[in-house]
N, CA, C and O atoms as a GROMACS GRO file, in nm:
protein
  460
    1UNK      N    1  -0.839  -3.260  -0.809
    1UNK     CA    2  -0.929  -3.371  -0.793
    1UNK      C    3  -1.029  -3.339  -0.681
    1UNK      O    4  -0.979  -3.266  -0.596
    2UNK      N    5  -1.165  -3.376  -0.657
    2UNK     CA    6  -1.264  -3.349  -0.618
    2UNK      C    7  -1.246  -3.465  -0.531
    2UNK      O    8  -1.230  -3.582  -0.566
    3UNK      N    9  -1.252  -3.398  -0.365
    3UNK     CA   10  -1.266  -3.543  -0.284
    3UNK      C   11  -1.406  -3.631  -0.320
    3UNK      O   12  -1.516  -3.582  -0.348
    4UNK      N   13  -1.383  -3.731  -0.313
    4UNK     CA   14  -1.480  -3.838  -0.274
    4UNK      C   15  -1.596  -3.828  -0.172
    4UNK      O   16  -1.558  -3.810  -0.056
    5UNK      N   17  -1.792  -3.840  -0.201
    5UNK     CA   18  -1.830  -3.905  -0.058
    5UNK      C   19  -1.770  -3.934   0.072
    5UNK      O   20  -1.775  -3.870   0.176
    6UNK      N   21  -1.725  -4.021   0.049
    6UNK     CA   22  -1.672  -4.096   0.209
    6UNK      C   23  -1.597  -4.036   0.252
    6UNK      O   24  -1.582  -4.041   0.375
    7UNK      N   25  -1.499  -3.936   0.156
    7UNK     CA   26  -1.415  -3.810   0.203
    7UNK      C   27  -1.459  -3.720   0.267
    7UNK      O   28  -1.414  -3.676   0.373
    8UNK      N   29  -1.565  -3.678   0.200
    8UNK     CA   30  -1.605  -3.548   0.229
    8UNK      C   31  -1.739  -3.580   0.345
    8UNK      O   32  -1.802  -3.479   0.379
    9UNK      N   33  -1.774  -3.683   0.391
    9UNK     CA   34  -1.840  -3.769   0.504
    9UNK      C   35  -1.748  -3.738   0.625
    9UNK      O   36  -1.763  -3.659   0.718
   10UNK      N   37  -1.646  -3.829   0.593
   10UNK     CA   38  -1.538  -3.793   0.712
   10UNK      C   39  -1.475  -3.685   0.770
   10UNK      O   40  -1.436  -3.665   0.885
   11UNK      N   41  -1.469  -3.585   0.619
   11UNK     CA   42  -1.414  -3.463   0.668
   11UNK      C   43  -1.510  -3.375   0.763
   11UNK      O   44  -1.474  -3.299   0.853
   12UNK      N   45  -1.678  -3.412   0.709
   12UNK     CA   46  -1.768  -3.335   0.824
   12UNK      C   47  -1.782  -3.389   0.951
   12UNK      O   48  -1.826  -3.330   1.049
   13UNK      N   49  -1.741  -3.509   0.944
   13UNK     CA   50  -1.710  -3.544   1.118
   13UNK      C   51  -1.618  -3.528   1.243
   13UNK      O   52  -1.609  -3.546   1.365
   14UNK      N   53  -1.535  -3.470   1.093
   14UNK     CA   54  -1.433  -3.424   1.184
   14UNK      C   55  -1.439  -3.286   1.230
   14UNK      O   56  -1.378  -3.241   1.328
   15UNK      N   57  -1.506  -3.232   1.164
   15UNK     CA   58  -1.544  -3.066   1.166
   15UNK      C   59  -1.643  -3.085   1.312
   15UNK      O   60  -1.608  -3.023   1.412
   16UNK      N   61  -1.795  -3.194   1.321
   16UNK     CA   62  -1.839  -3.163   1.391
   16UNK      C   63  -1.773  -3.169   1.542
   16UNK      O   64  -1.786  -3.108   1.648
   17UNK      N   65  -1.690  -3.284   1.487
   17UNK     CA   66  -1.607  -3.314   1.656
   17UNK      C   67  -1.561  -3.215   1.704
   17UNK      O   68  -1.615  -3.165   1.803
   18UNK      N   69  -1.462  -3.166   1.656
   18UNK     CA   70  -1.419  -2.985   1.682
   18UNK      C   71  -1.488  -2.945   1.689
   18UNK      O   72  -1.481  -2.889   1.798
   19UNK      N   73  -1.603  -2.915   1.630
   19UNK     CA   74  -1.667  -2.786   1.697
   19UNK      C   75  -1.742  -2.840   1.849
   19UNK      O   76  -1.773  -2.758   1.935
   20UNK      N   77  -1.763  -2.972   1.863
   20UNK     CA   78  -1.808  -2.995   1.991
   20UNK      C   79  -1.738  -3.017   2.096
   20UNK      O   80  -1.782  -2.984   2.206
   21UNK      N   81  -1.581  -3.094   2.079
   21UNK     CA   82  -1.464  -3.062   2.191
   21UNK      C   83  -1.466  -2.916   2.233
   21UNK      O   84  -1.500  -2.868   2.341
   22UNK      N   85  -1.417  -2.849   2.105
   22UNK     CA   86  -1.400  -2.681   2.126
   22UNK      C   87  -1.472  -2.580   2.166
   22UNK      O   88  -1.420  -2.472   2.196
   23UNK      N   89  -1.610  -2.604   2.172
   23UNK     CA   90  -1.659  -2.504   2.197
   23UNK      C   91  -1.744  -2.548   2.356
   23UNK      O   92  -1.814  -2.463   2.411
   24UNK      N   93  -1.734  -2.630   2.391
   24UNK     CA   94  -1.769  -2.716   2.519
   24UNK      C   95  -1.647  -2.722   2.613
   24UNK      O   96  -1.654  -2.686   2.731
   25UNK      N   97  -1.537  -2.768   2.556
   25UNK     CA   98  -1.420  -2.793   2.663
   25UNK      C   99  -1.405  -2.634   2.752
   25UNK      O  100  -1.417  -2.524   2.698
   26UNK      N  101  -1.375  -2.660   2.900
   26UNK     CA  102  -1.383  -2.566   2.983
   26UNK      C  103  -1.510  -2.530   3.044
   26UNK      O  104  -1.509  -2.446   3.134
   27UNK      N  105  -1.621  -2.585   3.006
   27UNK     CA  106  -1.758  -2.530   3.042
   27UNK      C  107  -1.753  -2.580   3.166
   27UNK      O  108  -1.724  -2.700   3.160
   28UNK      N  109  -1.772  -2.532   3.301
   28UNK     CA  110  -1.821  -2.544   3.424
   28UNK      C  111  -1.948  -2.637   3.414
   28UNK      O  112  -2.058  -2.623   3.359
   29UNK      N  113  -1.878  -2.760   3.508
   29UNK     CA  114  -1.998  -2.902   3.478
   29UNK      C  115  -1.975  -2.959   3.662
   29UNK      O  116  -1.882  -2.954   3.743
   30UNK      N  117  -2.111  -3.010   3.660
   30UNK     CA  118  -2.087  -3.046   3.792
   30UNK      C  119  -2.192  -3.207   3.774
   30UNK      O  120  -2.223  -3.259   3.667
   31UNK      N  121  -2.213  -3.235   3.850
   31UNK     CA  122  -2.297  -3.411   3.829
   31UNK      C  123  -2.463  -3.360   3.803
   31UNK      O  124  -2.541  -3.414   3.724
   32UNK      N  125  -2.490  -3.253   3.885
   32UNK     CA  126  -2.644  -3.208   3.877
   32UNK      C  127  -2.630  -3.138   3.730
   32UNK      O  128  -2.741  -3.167   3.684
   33UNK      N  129  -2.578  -3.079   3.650
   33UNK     CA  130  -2.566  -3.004   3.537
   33UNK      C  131  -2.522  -3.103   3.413
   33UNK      O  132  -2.526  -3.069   3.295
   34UNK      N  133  -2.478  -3.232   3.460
   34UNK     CA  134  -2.412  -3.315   3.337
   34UNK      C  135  -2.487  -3.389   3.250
   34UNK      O  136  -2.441  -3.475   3.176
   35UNK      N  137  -2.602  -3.356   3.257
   35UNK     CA  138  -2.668  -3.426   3.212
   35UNK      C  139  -2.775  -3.291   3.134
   35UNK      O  140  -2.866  -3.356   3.083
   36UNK      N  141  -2.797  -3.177   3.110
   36UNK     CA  142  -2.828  -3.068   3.089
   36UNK      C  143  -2.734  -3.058   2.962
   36UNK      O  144  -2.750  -3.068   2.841
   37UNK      N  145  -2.620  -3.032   3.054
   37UNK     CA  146  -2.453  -2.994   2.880
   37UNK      C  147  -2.455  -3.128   2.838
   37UNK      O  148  -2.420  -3.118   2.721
   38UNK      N  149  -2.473  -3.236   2.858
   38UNK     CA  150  -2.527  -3.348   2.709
   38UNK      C  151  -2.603  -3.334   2.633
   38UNK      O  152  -2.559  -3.350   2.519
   39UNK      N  153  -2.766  -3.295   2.646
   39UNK     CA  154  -2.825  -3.256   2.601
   39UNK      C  155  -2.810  -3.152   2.493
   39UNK      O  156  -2.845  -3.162   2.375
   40UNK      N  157  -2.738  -3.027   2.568
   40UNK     CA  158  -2.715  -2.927   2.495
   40UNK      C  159  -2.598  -2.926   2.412
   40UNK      O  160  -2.562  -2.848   2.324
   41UNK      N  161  -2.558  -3.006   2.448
   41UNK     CA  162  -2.442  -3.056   2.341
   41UNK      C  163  -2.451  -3.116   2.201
   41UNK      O  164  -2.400  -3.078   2.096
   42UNK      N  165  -2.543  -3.237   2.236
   42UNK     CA  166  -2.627  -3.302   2.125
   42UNK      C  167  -2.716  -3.186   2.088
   42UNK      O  168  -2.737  -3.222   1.972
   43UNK      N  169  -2.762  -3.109   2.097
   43UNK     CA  170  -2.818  -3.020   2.014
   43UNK      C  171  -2.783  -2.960   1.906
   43UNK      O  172  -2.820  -2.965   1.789
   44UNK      N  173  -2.701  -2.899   1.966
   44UNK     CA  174  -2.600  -2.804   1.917
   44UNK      C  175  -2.517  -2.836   1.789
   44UNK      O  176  -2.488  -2.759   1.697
   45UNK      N  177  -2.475  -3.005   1.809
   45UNK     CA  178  -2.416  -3.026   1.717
   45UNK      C  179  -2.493  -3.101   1.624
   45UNK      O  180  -2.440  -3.113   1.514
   46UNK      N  181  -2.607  -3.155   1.640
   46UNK     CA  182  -2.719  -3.186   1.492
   46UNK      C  183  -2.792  -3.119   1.436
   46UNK      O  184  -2.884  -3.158   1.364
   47UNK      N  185  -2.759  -2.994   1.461
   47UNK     CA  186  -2.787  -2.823   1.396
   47UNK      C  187  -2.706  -2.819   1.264
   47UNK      O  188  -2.742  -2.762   1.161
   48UNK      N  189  -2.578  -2.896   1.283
   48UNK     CA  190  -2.522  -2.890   1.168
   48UNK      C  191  -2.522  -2.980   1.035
   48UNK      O  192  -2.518  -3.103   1.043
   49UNK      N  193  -2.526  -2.914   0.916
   49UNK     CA  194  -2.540  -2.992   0.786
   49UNK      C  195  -2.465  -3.172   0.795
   49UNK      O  196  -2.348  -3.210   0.798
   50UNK      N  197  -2.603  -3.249   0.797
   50UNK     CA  198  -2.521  -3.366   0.780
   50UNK      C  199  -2.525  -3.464   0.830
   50UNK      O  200  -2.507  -3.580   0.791
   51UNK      N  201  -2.558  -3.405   0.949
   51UNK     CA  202  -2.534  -3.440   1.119
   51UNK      C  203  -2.673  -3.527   1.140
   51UNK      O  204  -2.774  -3.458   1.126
   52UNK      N  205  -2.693  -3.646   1.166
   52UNK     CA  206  -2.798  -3.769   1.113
   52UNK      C  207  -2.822  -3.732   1.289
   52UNK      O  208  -2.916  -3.658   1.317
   53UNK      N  209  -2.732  -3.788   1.404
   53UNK     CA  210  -2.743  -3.807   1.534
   53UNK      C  211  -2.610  -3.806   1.630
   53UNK      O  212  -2.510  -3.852   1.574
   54UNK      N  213  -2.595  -3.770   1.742
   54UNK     CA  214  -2.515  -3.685   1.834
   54UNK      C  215  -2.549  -3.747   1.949
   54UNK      O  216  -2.650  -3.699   2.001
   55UNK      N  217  -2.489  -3.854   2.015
   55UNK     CA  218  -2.537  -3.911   2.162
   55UNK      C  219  -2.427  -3.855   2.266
   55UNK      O  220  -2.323  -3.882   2.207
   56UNK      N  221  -2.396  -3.802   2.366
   56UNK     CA  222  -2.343  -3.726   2.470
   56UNK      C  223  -2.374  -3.787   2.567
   56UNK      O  224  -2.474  -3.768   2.636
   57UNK      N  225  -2.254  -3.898   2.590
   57UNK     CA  226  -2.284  -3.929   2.716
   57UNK      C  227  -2.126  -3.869   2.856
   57UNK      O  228  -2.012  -3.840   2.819
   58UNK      N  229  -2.164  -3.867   2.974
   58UNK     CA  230  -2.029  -3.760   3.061
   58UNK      C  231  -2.039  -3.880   3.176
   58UNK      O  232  -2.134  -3.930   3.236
   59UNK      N  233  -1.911  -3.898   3.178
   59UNK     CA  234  -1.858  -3.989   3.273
   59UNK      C  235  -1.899  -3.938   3.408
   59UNK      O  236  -1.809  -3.895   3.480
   60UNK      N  237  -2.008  -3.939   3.446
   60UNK     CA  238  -2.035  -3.862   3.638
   60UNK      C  239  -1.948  -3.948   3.681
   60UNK      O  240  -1.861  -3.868   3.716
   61UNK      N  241  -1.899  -4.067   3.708
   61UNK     CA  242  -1.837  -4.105   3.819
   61UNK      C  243  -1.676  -4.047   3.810
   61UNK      O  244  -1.626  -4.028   3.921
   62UNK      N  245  -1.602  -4.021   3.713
   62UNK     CA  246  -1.529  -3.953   3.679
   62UNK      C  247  -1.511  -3.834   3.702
   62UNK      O  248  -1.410  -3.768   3.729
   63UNK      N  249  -1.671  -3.795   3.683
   63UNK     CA  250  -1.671  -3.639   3.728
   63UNK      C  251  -1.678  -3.620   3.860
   63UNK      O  252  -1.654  -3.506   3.901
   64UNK      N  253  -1.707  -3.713   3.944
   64UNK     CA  254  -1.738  -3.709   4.067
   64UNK      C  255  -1.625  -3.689   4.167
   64UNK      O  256  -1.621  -3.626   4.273
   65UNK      N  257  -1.512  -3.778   4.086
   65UNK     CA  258  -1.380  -3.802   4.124
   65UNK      C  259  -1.319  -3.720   4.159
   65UNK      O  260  -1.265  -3.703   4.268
   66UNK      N  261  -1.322  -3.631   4.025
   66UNK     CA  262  -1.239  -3.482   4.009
   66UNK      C  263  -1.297  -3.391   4.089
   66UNK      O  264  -1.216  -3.307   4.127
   67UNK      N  265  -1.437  -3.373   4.142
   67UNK     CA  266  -1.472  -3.269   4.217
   67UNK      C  267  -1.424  -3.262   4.333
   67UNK      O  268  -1.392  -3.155   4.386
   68UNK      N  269  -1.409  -3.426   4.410
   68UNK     CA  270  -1.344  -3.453   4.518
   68UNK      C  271  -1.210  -3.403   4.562
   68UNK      O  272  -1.156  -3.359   4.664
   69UNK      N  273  -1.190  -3.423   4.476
   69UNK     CA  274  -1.014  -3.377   4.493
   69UNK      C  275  -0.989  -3.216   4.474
   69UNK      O  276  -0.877  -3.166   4.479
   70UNK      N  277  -1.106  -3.147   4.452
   70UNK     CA  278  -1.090  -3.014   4.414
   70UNK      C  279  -1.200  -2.959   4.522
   70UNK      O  280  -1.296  -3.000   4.586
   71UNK      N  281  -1.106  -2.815   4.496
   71UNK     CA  282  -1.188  -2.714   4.616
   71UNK      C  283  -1.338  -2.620   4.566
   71UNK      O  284  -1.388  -2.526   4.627
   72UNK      N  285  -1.380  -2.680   4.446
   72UNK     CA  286  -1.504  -2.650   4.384
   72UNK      C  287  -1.634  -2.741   4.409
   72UNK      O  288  -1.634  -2.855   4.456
   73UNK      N  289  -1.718  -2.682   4.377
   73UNK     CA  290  -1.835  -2.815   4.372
   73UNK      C  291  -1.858  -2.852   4.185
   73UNK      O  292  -1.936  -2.925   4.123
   74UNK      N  293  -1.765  -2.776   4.151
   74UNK     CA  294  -1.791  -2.788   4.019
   74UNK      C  295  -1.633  -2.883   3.939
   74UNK      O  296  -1.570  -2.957   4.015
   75UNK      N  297  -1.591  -2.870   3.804
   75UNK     CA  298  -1.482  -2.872   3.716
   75UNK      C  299  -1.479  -2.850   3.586
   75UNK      O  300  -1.592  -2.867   3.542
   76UNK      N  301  -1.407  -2.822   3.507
   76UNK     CA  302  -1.409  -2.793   3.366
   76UNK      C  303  -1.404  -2.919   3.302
   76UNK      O  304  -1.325  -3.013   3.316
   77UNK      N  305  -1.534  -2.898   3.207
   77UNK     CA  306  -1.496  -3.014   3.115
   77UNK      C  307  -1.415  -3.050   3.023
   77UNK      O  308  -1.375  -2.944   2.975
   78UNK      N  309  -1.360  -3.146   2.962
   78UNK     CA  310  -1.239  -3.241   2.911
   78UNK      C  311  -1.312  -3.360   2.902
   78UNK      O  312  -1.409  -3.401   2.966
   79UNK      N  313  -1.242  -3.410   2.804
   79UNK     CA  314  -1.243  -3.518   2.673
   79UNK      C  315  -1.282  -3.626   2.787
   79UNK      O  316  -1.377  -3.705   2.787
   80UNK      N  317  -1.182  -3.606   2.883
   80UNK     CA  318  -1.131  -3.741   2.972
   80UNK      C  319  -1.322  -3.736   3.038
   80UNK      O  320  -1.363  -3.851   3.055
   81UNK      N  321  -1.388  -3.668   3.059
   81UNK     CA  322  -1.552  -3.682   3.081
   81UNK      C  323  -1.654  -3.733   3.014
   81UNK      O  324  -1.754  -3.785   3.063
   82UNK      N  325  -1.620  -3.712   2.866
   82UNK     CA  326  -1.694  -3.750   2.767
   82UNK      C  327  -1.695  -3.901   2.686
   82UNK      O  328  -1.591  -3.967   2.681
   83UNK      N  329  -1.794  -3.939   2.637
   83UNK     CA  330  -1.863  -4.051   2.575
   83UNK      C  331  -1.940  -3.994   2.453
   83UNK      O  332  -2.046  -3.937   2.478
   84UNK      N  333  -1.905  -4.001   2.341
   84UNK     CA  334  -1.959  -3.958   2.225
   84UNK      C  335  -1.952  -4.054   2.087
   84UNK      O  336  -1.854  -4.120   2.051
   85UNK      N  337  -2.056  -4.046   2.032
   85UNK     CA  338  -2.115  -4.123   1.938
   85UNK      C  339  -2.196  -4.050   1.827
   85UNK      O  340  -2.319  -4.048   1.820
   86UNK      N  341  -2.086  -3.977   1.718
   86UNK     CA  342  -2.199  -3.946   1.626
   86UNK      C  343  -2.232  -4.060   1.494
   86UNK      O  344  -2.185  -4.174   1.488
   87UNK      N  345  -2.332  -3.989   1.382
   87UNK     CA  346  -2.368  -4.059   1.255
   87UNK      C  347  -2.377  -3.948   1.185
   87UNK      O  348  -2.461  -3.868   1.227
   88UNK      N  349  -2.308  -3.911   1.075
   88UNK     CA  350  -2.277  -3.831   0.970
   88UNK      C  351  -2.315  -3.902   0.821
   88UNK      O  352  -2.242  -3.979   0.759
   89UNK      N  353  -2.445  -3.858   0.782
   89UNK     CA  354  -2.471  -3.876   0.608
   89UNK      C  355  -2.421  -3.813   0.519
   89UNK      O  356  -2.461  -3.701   0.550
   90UNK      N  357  -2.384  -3.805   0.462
   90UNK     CA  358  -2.358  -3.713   0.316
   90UNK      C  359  -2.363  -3.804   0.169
   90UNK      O  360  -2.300  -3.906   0.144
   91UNK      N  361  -2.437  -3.750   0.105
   91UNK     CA  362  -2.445  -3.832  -0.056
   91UNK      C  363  -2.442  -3.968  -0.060
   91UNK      O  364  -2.362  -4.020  -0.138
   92UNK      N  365  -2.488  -4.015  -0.014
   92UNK     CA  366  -2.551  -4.185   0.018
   92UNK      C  367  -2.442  -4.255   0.143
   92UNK      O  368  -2.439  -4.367   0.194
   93UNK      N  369  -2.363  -4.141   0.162
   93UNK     CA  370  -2.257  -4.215   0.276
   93UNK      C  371  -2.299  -4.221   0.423
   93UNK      O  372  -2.340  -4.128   0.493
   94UNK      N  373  -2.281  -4.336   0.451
   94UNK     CA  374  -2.306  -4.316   0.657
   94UNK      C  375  -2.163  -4.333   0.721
   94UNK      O  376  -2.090  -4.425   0.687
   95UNK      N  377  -2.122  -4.228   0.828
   95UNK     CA  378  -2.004  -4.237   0.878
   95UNK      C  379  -2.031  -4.243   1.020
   95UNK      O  380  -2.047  -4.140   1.086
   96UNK      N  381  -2.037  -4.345   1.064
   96UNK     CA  382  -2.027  -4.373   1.289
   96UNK      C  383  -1.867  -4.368   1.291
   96UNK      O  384  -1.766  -4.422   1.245
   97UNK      N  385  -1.913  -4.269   1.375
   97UNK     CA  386  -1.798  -4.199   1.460
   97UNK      C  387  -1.778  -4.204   1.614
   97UNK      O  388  -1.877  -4.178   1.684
   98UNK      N  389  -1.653  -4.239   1.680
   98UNK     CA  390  -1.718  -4.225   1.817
   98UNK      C  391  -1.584  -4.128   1.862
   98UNK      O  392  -1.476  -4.117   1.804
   99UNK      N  393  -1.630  -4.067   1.980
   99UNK     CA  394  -1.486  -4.055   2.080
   99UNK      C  395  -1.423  -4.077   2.202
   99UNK      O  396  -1.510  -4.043   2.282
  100UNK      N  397  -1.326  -4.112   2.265
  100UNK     CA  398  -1.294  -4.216   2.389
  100UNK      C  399  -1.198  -4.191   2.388
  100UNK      O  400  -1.147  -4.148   2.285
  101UNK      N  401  -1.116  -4.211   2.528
  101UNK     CA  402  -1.020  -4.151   2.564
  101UNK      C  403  -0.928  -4.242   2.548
  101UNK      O  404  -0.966  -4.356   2.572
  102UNK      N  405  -0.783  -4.224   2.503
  102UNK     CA  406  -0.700  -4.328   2.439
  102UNK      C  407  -0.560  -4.265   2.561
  102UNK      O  408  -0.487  -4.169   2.535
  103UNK      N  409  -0.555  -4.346   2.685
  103UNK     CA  410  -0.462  -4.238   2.759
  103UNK      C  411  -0.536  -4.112   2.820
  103UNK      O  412  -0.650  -4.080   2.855
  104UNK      N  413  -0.424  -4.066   2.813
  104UNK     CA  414  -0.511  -3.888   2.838
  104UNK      C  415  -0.525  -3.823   2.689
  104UNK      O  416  -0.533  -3.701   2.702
  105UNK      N  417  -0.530  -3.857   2.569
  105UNK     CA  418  -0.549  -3.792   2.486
  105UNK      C  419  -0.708  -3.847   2.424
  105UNK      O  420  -0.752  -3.957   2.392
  106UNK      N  421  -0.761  -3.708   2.429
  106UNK     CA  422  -0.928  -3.743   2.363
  106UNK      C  423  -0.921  -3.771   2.206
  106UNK      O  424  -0.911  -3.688   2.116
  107UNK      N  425  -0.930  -3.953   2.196
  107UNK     CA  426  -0.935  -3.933   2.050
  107UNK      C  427  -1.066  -4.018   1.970
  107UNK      O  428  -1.125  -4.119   2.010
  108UNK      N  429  -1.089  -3.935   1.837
  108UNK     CA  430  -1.159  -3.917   1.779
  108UNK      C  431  -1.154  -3.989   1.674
  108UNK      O  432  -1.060  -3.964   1.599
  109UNK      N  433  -1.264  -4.113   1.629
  109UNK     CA  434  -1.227  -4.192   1.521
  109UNK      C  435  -1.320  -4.286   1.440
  109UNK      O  436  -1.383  -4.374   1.498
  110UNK      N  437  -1.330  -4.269   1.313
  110UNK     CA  438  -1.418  -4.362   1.228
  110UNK      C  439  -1.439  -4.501   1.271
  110UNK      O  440  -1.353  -4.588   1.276
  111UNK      N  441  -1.607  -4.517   1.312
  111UNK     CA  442  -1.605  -4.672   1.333
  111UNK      C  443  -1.645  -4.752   1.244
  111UNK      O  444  -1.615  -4.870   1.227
  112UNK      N  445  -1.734  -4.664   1.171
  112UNK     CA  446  -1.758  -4.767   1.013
  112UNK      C  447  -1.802  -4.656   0.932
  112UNK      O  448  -1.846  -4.548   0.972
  113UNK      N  449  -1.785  -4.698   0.801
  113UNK     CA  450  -1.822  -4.617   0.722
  113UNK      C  451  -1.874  -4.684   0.588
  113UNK      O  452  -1.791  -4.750   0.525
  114UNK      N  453  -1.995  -4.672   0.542
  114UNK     CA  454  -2.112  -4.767   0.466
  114UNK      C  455  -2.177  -4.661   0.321
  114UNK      O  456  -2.230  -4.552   0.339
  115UNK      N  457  -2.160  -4.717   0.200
  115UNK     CA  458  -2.186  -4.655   0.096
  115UNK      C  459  -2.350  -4.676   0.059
  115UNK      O  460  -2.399  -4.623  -0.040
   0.00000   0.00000   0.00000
């Protein structure tokens, strides 16, 4: 059986999320730079098939937190920094997606999805 639209909608949102946790998490971010790797983040990921819009927003005060307590001026980024909001089209489907931290686990999840 041939997934469905709204299937195959969701399944690319989930692809883009991974590739934007994954290939971002660990990047050396500091409060003057956090706003640069949003940008380039949202880029990066509306490069890909599908991909309508990509908002990146990074918790600075969060980030600010963590620098404090550390012997860097910098820290690696993690979920627990991020504010994300994509929109994924495919074949008349719209899928808003967001991601937010549930605990310490970064999770990732359909907020509506419209035929």
């Amino acid at each position: 059986m041939d997934p469905t639209p709204p299937q195959v909608a969701c399944f690319e949102a989930g692809i883009k999320f991974g590739s934007l946790y994954h290939q971002f998490a660990g990047t050396p971010v500091s409060p003057d730079s956090a706003g640069s790797l949003a940008r380039a983040m949202e880029e990066a990921i509306e490069n890909q098939p599908y991909c309508e819009s990509v908002t990146v927003s990074v918790r600075t005060e969060a980030l600010q937190a963590a620098i404090e307590d550390a012997d860097a001026e910098y820290t690696e980024l993690t979920g627990r920094f991020l504010e994300v909001e994509m929109v994924i089209e495919y074949d008349g489907v719209t899928v808003e997606t967001s991601m937010s931290m549930d605990g310490d686990y970064p999770l990732m999840e359909v907020d509506d999805l419209r035929d």
